[in-house]
C-alpha positions as CSV (number, residue, x, y, z in Angstrom):
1,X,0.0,0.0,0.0
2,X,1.1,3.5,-0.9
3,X,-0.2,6.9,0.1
4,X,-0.2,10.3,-1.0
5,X,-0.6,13.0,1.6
6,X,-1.4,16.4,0.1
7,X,-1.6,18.9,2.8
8,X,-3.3,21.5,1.9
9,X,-2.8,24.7,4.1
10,X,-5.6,27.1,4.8
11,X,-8.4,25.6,2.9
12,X,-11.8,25.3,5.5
13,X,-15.5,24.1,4.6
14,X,-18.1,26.6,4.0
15,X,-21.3,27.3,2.4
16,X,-21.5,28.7,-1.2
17,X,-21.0,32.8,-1.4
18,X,-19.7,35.2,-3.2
19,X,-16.2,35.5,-1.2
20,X,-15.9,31.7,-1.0
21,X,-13.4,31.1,-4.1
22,X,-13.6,27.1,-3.4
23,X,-16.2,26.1,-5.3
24,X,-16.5,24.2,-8.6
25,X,-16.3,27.0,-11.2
26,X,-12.9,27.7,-9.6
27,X,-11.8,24.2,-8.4
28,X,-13.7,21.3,-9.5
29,X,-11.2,18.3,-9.0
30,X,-10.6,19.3,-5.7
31,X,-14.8,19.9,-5.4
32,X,-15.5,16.9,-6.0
33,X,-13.2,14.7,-3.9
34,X,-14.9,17.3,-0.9
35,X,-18.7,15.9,-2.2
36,X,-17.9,12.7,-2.7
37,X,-14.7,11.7,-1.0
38,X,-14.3,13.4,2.1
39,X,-16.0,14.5,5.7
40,X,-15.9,17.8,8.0
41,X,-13.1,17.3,10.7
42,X,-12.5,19.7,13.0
43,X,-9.5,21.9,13.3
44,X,-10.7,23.6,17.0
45,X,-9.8,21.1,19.0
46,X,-11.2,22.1,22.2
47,X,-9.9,25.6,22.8
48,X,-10.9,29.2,21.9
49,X,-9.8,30.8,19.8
50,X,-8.6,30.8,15.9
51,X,-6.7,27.6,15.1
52,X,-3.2,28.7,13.7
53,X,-0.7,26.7,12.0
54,X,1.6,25.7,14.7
55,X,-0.7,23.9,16.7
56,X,-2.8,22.5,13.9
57,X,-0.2,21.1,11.8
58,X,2.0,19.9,15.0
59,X,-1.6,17.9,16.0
60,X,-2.0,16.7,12.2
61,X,1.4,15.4,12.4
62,X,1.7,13.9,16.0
63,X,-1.4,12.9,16.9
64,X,-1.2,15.1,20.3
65,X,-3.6,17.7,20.8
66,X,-1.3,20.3,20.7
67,X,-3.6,23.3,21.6
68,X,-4.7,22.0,24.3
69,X,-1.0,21.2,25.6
70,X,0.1,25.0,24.8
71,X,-3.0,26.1,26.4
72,X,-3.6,27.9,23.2
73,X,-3.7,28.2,19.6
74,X,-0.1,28.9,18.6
75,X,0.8,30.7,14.9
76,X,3.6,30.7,12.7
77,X,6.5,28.5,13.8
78,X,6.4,26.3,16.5
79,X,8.0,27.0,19.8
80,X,10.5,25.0,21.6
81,X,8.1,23.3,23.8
82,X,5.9,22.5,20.6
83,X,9.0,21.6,18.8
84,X,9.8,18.5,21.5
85,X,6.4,17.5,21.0
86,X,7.2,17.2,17.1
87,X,10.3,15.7,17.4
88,X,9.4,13.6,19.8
89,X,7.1,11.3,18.5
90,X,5.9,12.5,14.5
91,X,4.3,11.0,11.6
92,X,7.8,10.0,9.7
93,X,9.3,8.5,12.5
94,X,6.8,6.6,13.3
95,X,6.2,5.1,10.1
96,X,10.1,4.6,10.1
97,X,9.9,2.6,12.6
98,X,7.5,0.3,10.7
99,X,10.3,0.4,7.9
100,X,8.1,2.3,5.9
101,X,9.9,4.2,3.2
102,X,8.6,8.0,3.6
103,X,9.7,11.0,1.4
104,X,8.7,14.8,1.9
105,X,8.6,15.7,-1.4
106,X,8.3,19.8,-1.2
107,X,11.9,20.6,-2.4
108,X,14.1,22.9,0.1
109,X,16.4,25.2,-1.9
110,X,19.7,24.1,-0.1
111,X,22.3,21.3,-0.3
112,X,22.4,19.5,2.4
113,X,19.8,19.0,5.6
114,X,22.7,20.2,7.7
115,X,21.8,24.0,6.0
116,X,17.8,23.3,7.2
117,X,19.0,22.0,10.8
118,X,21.2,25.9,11.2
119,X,17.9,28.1,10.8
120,X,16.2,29.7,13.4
121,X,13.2,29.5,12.6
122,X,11.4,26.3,10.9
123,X,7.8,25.1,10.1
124,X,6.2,21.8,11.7
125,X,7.0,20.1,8.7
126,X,10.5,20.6,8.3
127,X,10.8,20.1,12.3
128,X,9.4,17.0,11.9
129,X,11.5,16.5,8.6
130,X,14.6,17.2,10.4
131,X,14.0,14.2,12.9
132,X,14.9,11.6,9.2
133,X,16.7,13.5,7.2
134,X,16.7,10.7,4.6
135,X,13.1,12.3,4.0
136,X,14.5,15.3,2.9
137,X,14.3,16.8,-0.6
138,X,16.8,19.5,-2.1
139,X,17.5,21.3,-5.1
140,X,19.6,18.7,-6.3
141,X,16.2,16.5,-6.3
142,X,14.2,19.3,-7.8
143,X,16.6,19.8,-10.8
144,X,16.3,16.5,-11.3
145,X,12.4,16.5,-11.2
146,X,12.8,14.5,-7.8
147,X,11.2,16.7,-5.9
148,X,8.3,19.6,-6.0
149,X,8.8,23.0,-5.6
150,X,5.8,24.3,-3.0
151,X,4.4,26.7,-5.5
152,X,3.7,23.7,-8.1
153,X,5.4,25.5,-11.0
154,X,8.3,26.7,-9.7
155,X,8.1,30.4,-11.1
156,X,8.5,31.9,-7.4
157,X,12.7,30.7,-7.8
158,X,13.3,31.9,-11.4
159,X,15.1,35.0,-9.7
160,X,17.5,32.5,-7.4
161,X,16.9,29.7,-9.9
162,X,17.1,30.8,-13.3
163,X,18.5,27.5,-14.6
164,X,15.5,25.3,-13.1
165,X,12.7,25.0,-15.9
166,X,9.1,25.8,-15.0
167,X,6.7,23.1,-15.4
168,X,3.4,22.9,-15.5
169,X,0.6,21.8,-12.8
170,X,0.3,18.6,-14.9
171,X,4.4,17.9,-15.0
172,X,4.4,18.5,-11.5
173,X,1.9,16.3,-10.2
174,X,3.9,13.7,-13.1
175,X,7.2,14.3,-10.7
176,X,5.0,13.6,-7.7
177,X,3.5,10.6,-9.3
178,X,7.0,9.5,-9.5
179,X,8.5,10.3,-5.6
180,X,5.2,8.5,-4.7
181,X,5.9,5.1,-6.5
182,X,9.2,4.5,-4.9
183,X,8.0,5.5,-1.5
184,X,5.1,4.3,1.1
185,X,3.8,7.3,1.9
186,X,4.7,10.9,0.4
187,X,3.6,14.2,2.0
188,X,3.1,17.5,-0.1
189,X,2.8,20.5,1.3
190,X,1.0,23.4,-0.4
191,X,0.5,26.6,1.8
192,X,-0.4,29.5,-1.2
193,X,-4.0,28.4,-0.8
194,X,-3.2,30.4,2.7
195,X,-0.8,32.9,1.8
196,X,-4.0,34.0,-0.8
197,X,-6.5,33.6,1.9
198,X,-4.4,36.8,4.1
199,X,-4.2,38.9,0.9
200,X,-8.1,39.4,0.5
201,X,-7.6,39.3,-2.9
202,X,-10.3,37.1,-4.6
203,X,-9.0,37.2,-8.1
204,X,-5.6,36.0,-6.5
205,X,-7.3,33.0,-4.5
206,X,-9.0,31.7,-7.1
207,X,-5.9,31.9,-9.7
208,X,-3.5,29.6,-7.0
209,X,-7.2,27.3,-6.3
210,X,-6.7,27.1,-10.1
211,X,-3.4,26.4,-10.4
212,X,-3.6,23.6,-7.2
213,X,-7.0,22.3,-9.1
214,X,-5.0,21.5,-12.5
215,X,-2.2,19.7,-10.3
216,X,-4.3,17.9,-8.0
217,X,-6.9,16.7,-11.3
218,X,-3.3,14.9,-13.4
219,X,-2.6,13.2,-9.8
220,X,-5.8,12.0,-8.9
221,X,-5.9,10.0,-12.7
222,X,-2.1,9.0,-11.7
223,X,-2.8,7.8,-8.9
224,X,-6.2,6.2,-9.1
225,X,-4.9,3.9,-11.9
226,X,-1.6,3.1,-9.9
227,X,-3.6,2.2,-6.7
228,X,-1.9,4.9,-4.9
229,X,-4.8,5.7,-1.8
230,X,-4.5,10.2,-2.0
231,X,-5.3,11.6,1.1
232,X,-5.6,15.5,1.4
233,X,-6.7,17.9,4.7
234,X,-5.6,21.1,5.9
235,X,-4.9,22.7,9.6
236,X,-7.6,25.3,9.9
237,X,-9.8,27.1,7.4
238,X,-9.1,30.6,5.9
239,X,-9.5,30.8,2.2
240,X,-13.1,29.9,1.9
241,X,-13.7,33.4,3.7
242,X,-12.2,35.9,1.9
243,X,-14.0,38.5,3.6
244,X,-11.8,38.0,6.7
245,X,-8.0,38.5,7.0
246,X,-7.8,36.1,9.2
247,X,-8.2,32.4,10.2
248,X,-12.0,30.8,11.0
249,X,-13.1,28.1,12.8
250,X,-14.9,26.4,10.1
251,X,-14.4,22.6,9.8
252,X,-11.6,21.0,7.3
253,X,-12.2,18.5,4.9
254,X,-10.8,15.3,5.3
255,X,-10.3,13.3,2.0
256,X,-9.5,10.0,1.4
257,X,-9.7,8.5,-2.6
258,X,-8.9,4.9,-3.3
259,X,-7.7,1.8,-1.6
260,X,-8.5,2.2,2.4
261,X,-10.8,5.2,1.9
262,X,-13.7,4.2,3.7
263,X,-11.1,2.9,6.9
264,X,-9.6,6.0,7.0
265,X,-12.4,8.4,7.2
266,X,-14.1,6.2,9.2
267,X,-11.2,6.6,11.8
268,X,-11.0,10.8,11.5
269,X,-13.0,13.2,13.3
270,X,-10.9,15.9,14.3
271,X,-6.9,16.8,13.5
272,X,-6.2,14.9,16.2
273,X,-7.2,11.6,14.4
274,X,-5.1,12.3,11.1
275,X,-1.4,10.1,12.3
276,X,-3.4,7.7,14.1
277,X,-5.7,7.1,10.9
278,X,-2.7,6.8,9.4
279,X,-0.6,4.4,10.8
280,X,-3.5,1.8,11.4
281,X,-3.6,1.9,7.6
282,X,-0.3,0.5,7.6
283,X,-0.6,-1.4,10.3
284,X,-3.8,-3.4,8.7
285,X,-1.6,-4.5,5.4
């Protein structure tokens, strides 16, 4: 069994409206998979409040309520006392330790994890990352269409990168199609769904929905016919009200398309339930 894991930052369920760009004119694929594929999970988790990303994805990624253990909804990067909870029992290792073969397959623009282990500041994911560095992607791998730059077509390096080609939405989801069938389980990570959720710009949230909608439509054929299971949430909502700068407390959608669907939405209720789900999956080969 393989598994594709597409988080999906910023991206919460909501009624139909005028300022809610996800909807199927804009985003069909991804539409879809939320009628037919997928349930509301919550991203709350118990404590007032906004969710932020911190928490959320930490919680996504650990199976710990991590609000609740901060006392609080935490944003941006994760503090040291959220970090040890990352790093000290995450998705990847834990599916290491089942010998599971796991790549992150957003590519980091250095050489060598040593560079990403020297920042100050890091996300969950790369926190988490960091902890099997084996997982890690660089810009070695993206030059060599190994790895997937976070904005899909690469066009936000040209000025650093000049020499790396942009591809489109359909190449890249081919490249991911590719980490995925020599791995277990691959996680993507796509946060301009919430980077265009803070601008209020509409026209702009519904061009990177489009852009993430033709990516996500070329995987879901790719990976339908390899009988690759594609799972996709996010870690609170945001573009879906474009009315409001920040976060809301909407539900997420959790999909799940393909072999072990039903068993692993069946398992999900809340962010909290996302590794566990997980793992069982594995764990029931």
């Amino acid at each position: 069994m393989k598994i594709v894991f597409l988080f999906i930052d910023g991206v919460g369920l909501r009624e139909n409206a005028a300022d809610n760009p996800v909807n199927p004119e804009v985003c069909p694929t991804l539409c879809r998979l939320i009628a037919k594929h997928s349930k509301p999970i919550d991203a709350c988790l118990g404590v007032e409040g906004l969710p932020q990303s911190a928490t959320g994805q930490a919680t996504m990624f650990t199976g710990v309520n991590c609000p609740k253990a901060m006392n609080r909804h935490c944003e941006g990067f994760p503090s040291p006392s959220l970090r040890k909870i990352i790093e000290d029992n995450n998705l990847f290792l834990q599916l290491k330790r089942r010998n599971k073969k796991v790549r992150f397959a957003d590519a980091y623009l250095v050489d060598t994890p040593d560079e990403l282990a020297a920042r100050r500041f890091k996300s969950v994911t790369t926190v988490m990352a960091l902890t099997s560095p084996d997982t890690i992607s660089t810009v070695d791998d993206l030059f060599e269409d190994r790895a997937v730059m976070q904005d899909i077509t690469r066009e936000t390096i040209q000025d650093r990168y000049p020499d790396v080609p942009v591809v489109s939405p359909q190449s890249a989801a081919e490249h991911l199609f590719g980490i995925a069938l020599e791995n277990d389980f691959t996680l993507f990570e796509f946060f301009q769904t919430d980077v265009s959720g803070h601008s209020l710009d509409y026209s702009r949230a519904c061009a990177v929905l489009r852009l993430f909608d033709a990516f996500l439509s070329a995987l879901v054929r790719y990976t339908e016919t390899a009988g690759i299971t594609l799972v996709a949430t996010s870690d609170h909502g945001n573009v879906e009200a474009m009315q409001e700068r920040g976060h809301t407390r909407n539900p997420v959608p959790f999909i799940a398309f393909g072999h072990k669907e039903s068993f692993l939405r069946d398992r999900v209720e809340s962010l909290i339930d996302v590794t566990p789900a997980l793992l069982a999956a594995f764990d029931s080969i």
